[in-house]
C-alpha positions in Angstrom: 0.0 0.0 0.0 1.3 3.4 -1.2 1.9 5.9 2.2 -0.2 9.1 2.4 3.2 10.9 1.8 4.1 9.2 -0.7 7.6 9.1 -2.8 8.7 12.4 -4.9 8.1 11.8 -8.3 11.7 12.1 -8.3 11.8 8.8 -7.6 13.6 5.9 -9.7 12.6 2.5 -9.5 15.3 -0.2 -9.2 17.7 -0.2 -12.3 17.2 3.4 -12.7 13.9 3.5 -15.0 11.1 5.8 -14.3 7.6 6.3 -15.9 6.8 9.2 -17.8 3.8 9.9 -16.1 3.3 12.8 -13.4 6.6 13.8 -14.4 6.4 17.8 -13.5 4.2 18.0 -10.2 6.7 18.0 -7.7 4.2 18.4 -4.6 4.4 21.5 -2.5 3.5 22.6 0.8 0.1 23.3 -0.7 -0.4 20.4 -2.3 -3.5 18.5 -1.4 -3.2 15.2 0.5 -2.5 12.1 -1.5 -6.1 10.1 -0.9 -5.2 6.4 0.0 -8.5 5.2 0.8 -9.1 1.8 -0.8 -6.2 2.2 -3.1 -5.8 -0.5 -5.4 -3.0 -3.4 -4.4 -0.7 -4.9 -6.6 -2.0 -7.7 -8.2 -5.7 -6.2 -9.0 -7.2 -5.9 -12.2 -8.9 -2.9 -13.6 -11.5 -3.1 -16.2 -10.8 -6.9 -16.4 -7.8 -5.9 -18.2 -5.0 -4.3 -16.6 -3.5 -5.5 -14.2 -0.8 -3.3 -11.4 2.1 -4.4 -10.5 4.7 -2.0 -8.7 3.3 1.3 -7.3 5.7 3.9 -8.5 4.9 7.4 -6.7 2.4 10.2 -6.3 1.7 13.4 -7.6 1.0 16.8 -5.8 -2.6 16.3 -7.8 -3.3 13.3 -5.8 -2.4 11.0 -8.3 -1.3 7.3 -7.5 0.9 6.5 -10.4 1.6 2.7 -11.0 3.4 0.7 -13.6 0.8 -2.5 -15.0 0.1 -4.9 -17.9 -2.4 -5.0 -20.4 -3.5 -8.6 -20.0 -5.0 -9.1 -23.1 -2.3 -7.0 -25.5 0.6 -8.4 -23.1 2.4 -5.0 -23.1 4.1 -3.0 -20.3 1.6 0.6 -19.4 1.5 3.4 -16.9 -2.0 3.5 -14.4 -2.5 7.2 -13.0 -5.6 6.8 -10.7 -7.4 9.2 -9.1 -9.2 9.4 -5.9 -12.7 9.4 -6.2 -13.7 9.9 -9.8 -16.8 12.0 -11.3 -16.0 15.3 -11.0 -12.9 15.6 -9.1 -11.0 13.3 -12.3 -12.8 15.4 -15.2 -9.5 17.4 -15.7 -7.3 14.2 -15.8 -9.5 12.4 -18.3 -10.6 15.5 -20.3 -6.4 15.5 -21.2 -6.3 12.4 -21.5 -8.6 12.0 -24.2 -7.8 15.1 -26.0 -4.2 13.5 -26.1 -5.6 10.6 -27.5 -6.2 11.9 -30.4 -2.7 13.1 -31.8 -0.7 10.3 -32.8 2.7 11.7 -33.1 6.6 9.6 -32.3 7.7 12.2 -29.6 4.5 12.0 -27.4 3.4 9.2 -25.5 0.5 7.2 -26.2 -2.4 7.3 -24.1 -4.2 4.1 -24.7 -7.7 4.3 -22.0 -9.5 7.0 -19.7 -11.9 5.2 -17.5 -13.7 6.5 -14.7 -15.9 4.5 -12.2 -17.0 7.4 -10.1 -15.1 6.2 -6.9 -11.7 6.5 -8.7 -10.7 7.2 -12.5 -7.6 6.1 -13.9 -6.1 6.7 -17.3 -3.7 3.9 -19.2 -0.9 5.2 -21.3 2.3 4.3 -22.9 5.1 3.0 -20.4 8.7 4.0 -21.2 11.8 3.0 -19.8 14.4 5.8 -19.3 15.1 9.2 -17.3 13.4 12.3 -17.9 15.4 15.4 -18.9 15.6 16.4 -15.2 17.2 13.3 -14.3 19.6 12.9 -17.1 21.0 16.2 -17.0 21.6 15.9 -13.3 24.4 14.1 -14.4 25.7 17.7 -16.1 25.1 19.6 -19.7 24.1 17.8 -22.7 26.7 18.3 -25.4 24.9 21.2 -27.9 24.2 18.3 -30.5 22.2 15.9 -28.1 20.5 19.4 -26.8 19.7 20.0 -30.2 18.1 16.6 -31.2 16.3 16.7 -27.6 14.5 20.4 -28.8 14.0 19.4 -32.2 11.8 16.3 -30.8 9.9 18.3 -28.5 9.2 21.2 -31.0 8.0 18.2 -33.6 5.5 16.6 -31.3 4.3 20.3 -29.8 3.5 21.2 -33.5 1.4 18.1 -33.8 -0.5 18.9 -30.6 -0.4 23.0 -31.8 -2.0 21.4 -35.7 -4.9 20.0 -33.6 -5.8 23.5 -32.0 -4.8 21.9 -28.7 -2.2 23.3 -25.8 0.2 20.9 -24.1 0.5 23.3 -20.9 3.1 21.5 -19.5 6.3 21.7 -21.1 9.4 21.6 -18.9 12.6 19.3 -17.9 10.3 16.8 -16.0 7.9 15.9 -18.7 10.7 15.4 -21.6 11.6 11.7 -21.2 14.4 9.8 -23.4 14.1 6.4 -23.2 16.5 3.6 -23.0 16.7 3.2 -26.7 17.2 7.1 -27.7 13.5 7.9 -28.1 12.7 11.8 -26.6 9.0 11.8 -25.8 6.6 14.5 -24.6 4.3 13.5 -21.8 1.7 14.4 -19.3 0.1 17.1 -20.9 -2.0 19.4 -18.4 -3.6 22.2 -20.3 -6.0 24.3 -17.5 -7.3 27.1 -20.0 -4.2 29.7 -18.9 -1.8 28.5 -21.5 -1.8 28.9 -24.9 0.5 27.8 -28.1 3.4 30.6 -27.4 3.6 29.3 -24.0 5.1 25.9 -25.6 6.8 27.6 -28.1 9.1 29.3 -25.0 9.3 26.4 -23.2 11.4 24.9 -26.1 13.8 27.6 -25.0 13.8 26.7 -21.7 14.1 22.7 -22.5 17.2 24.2 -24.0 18.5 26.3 -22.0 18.3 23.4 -19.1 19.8 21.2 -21.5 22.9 23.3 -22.3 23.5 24.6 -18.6 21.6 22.7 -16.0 19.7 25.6 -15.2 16.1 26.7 -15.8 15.1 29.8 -16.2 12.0 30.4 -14.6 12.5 33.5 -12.2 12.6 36.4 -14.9 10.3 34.4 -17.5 7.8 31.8 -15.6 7.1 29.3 -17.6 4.8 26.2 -17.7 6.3 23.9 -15.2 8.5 26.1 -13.8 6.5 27.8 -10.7 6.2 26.0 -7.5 4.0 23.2 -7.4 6.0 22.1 -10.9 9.3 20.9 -10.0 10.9 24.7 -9.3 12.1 23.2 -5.8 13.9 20.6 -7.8 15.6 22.9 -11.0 18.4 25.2 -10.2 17.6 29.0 -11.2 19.7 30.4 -14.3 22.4 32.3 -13.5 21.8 35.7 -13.8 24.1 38.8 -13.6 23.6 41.4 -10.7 21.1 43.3 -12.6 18.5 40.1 -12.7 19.3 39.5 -16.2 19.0 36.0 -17.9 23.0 34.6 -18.8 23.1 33.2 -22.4 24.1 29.5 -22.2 27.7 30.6 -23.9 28.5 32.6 -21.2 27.7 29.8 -18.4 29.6 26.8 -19.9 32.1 27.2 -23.3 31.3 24.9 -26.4 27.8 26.2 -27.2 27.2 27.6 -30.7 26.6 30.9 -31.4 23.3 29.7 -33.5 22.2 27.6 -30.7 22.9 30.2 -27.9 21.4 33.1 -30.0 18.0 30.5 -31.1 17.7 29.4 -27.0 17.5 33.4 -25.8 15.5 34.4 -28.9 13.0 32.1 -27.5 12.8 33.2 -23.9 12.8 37.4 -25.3 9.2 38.0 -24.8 10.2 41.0 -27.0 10.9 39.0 -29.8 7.6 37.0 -31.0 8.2 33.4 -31.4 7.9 31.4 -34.2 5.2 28.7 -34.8 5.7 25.3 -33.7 6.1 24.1 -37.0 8.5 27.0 -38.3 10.6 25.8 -34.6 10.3 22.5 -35.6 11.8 22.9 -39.0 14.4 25.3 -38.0 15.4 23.0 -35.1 15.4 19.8 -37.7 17.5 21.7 -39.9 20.2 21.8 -36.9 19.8 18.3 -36.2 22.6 17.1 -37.7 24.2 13.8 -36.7 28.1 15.4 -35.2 30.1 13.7 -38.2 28.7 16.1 -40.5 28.2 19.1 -38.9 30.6 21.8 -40.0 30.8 25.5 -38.2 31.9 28.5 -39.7 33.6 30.4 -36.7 30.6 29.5 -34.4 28.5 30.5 -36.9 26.2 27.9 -37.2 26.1 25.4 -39.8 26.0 25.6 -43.4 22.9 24.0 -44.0 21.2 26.7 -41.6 21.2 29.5 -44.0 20.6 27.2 -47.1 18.7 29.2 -49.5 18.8 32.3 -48.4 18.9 34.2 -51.5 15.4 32.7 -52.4 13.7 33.1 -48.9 14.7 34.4 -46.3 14.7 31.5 -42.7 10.8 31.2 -41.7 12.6 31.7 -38.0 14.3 34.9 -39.1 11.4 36.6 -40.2 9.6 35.1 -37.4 11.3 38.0 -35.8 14.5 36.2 -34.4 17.1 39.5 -33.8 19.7 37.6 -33.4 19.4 34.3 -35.7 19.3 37.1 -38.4 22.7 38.6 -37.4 24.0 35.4 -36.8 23.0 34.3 -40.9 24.5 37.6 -41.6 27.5 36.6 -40.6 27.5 33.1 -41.8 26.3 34.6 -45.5 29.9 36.8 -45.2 32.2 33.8 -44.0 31.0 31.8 -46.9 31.4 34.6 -49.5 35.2 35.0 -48.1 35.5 31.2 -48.4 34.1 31.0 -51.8 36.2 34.1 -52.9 39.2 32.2 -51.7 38.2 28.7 -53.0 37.6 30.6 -56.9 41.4 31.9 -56.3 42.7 28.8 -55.1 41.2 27.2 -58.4 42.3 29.4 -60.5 46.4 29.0 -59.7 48.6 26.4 -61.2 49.0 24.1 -58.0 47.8 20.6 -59.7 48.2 18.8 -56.1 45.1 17.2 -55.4 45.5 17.2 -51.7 45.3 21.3 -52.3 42.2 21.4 -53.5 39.7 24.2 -52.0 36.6 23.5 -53.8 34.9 21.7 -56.7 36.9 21.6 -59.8 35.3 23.4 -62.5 34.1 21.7 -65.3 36.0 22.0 -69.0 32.9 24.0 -70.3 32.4 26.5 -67.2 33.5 30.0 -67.7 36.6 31.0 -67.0 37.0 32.1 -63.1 33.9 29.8 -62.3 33.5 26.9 -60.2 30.6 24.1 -61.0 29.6 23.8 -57.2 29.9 20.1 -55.7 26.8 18.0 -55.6 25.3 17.4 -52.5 26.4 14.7 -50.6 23.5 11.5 -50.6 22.5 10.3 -47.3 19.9 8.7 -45.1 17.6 11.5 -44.1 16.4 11.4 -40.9 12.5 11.0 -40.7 10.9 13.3 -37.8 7.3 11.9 -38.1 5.7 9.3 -39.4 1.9 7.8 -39.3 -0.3 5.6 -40.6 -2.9 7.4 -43.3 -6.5 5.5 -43.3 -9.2 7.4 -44.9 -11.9 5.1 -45.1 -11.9 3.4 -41.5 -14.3 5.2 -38.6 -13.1 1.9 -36.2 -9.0 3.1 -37.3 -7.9 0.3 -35.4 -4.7 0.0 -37.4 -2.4 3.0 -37.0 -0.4 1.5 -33.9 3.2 0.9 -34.7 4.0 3.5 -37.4 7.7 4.4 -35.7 8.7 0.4 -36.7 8.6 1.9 -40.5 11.6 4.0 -39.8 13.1 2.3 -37.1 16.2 1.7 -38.8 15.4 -2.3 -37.9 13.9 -4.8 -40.7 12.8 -7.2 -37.8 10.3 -4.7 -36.6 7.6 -3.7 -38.7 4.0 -2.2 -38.7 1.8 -4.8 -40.3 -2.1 -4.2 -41.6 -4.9 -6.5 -40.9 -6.0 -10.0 -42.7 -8.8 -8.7 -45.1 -10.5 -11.1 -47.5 -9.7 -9.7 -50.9 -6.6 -7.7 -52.0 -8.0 -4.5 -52.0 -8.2 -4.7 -48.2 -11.6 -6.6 -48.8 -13.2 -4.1 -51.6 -13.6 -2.1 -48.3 -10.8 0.8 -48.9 -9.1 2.5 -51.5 -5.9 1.3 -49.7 -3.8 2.4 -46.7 -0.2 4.3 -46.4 2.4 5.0 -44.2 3.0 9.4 -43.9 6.5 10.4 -43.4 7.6 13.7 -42.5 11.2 14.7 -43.2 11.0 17.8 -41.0 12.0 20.3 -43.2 12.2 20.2 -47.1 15.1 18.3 -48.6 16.2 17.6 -52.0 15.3 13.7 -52.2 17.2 11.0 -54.2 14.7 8.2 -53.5 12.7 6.1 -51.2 12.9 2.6 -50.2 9.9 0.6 -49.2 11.1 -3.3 -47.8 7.6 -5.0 -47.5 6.8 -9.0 -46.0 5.7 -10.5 -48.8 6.0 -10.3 -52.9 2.6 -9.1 -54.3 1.9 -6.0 -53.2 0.7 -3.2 -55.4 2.2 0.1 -54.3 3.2 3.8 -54.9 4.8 6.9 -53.8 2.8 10.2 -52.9 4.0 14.0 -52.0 1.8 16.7 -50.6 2.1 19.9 -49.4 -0.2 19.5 -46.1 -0.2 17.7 -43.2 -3.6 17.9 -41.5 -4.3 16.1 -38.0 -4.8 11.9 -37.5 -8.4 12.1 -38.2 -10.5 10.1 -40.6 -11.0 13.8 -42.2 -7.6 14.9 -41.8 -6.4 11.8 -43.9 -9.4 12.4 -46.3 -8.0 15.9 -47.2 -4.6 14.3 -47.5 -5.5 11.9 -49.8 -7.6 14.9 -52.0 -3.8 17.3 -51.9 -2.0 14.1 -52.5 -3.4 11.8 -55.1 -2.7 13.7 -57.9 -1.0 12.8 -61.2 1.4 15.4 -60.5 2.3 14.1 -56.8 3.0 10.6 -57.8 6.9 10.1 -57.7 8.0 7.6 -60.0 5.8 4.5 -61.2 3.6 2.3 -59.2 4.2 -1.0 -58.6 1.4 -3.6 -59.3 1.9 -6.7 -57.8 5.3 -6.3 -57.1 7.2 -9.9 -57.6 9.7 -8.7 -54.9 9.6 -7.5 -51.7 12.0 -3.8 -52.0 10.1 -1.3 -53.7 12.6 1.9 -55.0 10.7 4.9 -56.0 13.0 7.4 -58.1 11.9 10.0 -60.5 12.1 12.5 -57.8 12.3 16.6 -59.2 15.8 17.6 -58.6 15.1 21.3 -58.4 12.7 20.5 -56.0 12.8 19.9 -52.4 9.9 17.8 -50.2 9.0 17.2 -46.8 6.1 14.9 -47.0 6.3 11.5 -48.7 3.5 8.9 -48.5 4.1 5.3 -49.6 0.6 4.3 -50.2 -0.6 0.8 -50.9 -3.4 0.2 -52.7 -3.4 -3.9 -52.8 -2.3 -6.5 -50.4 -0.5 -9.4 -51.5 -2.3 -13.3 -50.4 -1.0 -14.4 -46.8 -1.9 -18.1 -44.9 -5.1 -16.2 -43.8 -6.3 -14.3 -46.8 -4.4 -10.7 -47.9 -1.9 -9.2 -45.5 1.0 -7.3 -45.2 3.9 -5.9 -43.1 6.1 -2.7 -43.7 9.2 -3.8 -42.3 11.3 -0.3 -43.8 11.2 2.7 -44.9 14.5 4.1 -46.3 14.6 8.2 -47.4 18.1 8.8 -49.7 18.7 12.4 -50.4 20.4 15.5 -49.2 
C-alpha cells in the first residue's frame, strides 16, 4: 500500500527506470493530500484488463501513479488513478482523451481513460528511461544531443499545436528519453491559462536546461517552472547582478553561437516566437548527426542558412534579432571562403590534396567553379503515421515508428482482409512520413513482408491532424498525377520497392508510400512494412 506521503516523483525505480507519467508535479507545501482510501493493491485488475504491478509514486494532484500490464495485448503501461472519480478526475481524463487523439513519435501514447465514479484512472504508454531532469543531473548535454532533444519536443508540440490543442506542460520533468534514444513529450496538463506561445518558450527553456543545468523560470515563468511544478527541484539560471537572464555561452564554453542566439530568442518576450512548426523545422535543420556538422567560426552550420537568396529563414522573419545577425554573418564567411576557393582554383597548383573546392568543369566560364553535388545520405525521418481514410473503427495505425526504425525485424503490419483490395472495403492504406524540413530527395525505399503487393509513392504539401478527415484531405492534396513520384508497382514480384523520379530542383517534406493492394497471406491478404528508407540531401 502506497503511504499518504508518498515518494517524490523524483523517484527511480530499481535499475534506474522511471515512468513518464506525473513527471512535472513536484508536490508543495500546498499540495493537497495524496487520498489512499481503498487504493488498489498490486495484483488487482482494472477493467478486467489491466493488471498493477509496482506502485511507483504520487503526484502533488493526488495521483497514484503505477506501472501495470495490459492482460489481453501483453504490453508494459503506466496507471494514473485518481481518488474518487466524477468530478474531481474530469480534468485528468478531459487531457487524457484530448491526447488521445494526436498520434505523433515524440508524445506518448495514451491508450484508456476510465472513470468508475469512486476512482478514475487513465492507461498510457510506459517508457523506460530518465526524464530530462534526471539525465541532465548528471551535467550539460553536449549542444548536438540538446539539439536533437529540442527538435523532438518542437515536432511533437507542432502536432499537438495542428490540432488547436495546448500541451501546458512543457518543462525538464515531462521530456523523457528512453532507453533506446527515443525523446517523448508526456503528461500534458492544459487548464485554459496556457496557450501555443507558452510551448513555443518552453522549447527555450528545454534548451536552456539542457545546455547549462539551469532553468530559467525566475525572470520568464514558464509552464512547469513555478512552485508546485518541479521549481524546488531545477536550479535557477544564473543571472548577472542586474537580474538579467546569462546566455548558455557565457555559463559553460562549447555552445554555438546559432544555438545560444535560437535558446534566448525564445525566452525574449520582445521577440515573438515562431510557430511550432517553423521551430520545428528550424530545429530539424540543426539536427545534424556530429560527423557532419561543419561550423563556420561558431557561426552555425551551413545548412542553416541554405537558400537564403530565395527566402529568407521562416525563424528569421519570425522575428529572431539575433538568428538574423548570426546568418549575416554566416552569409559573409561563406562569401570569403568561396572568394578564396575561386582563387585557389584558378592558380597552377595541380596537387590534389590542395584542393579548396569543386573543380570546375572543362565548359564552365573561366574564373567559375561548378559547385559540388550534394552529398546522398539517409535523411532522418521526424514523423511518421499511418494514413486510413476510409476506417471510422481506425484500429490500425499502432506501430507507425517500426517503418523508420532503422530495424527490418520490426515492422507495422495491416490486418487479414478477404480480398486484396483490403476486402473491396478501402481505396488502400499508407504509411506518412515527414522529413522535417524540405530536402532535395534521391529516392525512397519501401522493404515490404511478402511479394505481391501493389504500391506507390505520394507527395503533398499538407499535413492535417490523425483524423478520418484529416487523412481524407490528405488523400484529396495528395493523389494527384502530379504528386506521384516515379511508377507504381502492381503486384510487385519482390519485396524492396525503390521509388525514383524524384524533381531535382525541388525539395519535399512529406512522402506517402501508399498501398493500394495486399498481396495473399496463410489467412487471406496481408502485409507488413518492415522499412522505410529516405536517400537524399
Amino acid at each position: 500500500m502506497p503511504s499518504s506521503a508518498g515518494p517524490s516523483i523524483d523517484t527511480i525505480t530499481e535499475g534506474g527506470r522511471v515512468t513518464q507519467v506525473g513527471e512535472g508535479q513536484e508536490a508543495d507545501e500546498s499540495a493537497p493530500p495524496v487520498m489512499t482510501f481503498g487504493a488498489p493493491t498490486a495484483g488487482e485488475i482494472l477493467a478486467e484488463r489491466y493488471e498493477l504491478v509496482e506502485h511507483i509514486n504520487n503526484d502533488s494532484a493526488g495521483r497514484l501513479v503505477w506501472r501495470g500490464v495490459d492482460v489481453i495485448l501483453r504490453r508494459p503501461v503506466a496507471v494514473v488513478l485518481r481518488y474518487p472519480g466524477g468530478d474531481s478526475a474530469t480534468e485528468m481524463l478531459q487531457a487524457a482523451v484530448a491526447a488521445s487523439r494526436v498520434i505523433h513519435p515524440n508524445l506518448v501514447g495514451v491508450y484508456d481513460a476510465i472513470d468508475e465514479a469512486e476512482r478514475a484512472y487513465v492507461v498510457r504508454e510506459w517508457v523506460d528511461g530518465q526524464s530530462l531532469r534526471d539525465l541532465a543531473a548528471e551535467g550539460p548535454l553536449d549542444p548536438a544531443r540538446a539539439t536533437a532533444i529540442g527538435s523532438a519536443v518542437a515536432s511533437a508540440l507542432a502536432a499537438v499545436h495542428a490540432t488547436g490543442m495546448v500541451h501546458g506542460n512543457v518543462h525538464p520533468g515531462t521530456v523523457m528519453i528512453s532507453d533506446e534514444g527515443r525523446v517523448v513529450l508526456a503528461d500534458a496538463r492544459t487548464d485554459g491559462d496556457d496557450s501555443q506561445e507558452s510551448d513555443i518558450r518552453a522549447v527555450g527553456g528545454v534548451l536552456y536546461f539542457a545546455l547549462t543545468g539551469h532553468w530559467p523560470h525566475a525572470e520568464a515563468p514558464l509552464r512547469g517552472a513555478t512552485a508546485g511544478h518541479g521549481r524546488a527541484a531545477i536550479a535557477d539560471a544564473v543571472r548577472d547582478a542586474g537580474g538579467a537572464l546569462a546566455a548558455p555561452r557565457q555559463v559553460r564554453a562549447g555552445v554555438p553561437a546559432y544555438l545560444d542566439d535560437l535558446t534566448m530568442d525564445l525566452l525574449d518576450a520582445e521577440i515573438a516566437p515562431p510557430s511550432s512548426d517553423v521551430l520545428a523545422a528550424e530545429l530539424a535543420r540543426l539536427d545534424v548527426p556530429a560527423e557532419e556538422e561543419h561550423y563556420l567560426d561558431n557561426g552555425g552550420p551551413l545548412r542553416f542558412a541554405a537558400d537564403t537568396e530565395d527566402e529568407p529563414s521562416p525563424l528569421a522573419a519570425a522575428g529572431g534579432r539575433k538568428v538574423a545577425i548570426g546568418i549575416a554573418g554566416l552569409l559573409a564567411v561563406a562569401l570569403v571562403g568561396l572568394l578564396i576557393g575561386i582563387s585557389a582554383l584558378g592558380g597552377d597548383d595541380k596537387d590534389p590534396q590542395n584542393t579548396a573546392g569543386a573543380t570546375p568543369t572543362a565548359s564552365a566560364p573561366a574564373g567559375e567553379a561548378t559547385p559540388a553535388a550534394a552529398q546522398v545520405r539517409k535523411l532522418t525521418v521526424k514523423a511518421v503515421r499511418i494514413i486510413d481514410p476510409d476506417s471510422q473503427v481506425r484500429d490500425e495505425l499502432k506501430g507507425a515508428e517500426k517503418t523508420t526504425d532503422g530495424d527490418a525485424d520490426t515492422a507495422w503490419g495491416t490486418d487479414t482482409y478477404t480480398a486484396a483490395k483490403f476486402g473491396n472495403r478501402k481505396s488502400g492504406m499508407g504509411v506518412w512520413l515527414d522529413l522535417g524540413a524540405p530536402h532535395s530527395v534521391k529516392s525512397v525505399q519501401a522493404v515490404l513482408s511478402a511479394r505481391g503487393a501493389s504500391a506507390q509513392l505520394l507527395t503533398g504539401t499538407i499535413a492535417p491532424p490523425s483524423t478520418s478527415n484529416g487523412d481524407k484531405q490528405m488523400m484529396t492534396n495528395y493523389n494527384t498525377d502530379k504528386n506521384i513520384i516515379g511508377r507504381p508497382f502492381e503486384e510487385h514480384d519482390g519485396t524492396t520497392m525503390t521509388f525514383n523520379g524524384f524533381d531535382a530542383d525541388k525539395k519535399y517534406q512529406y512522402l506517402l508510400f501508399w498501398i493500394t493492394e495486399l498481396p495473399p497471406s496463410d489467412r487471406g491478404f496481408q502485409v507488413d512494412v518492415q522499412e522505410i528508407t529516405v536517400q537524399g540531401s
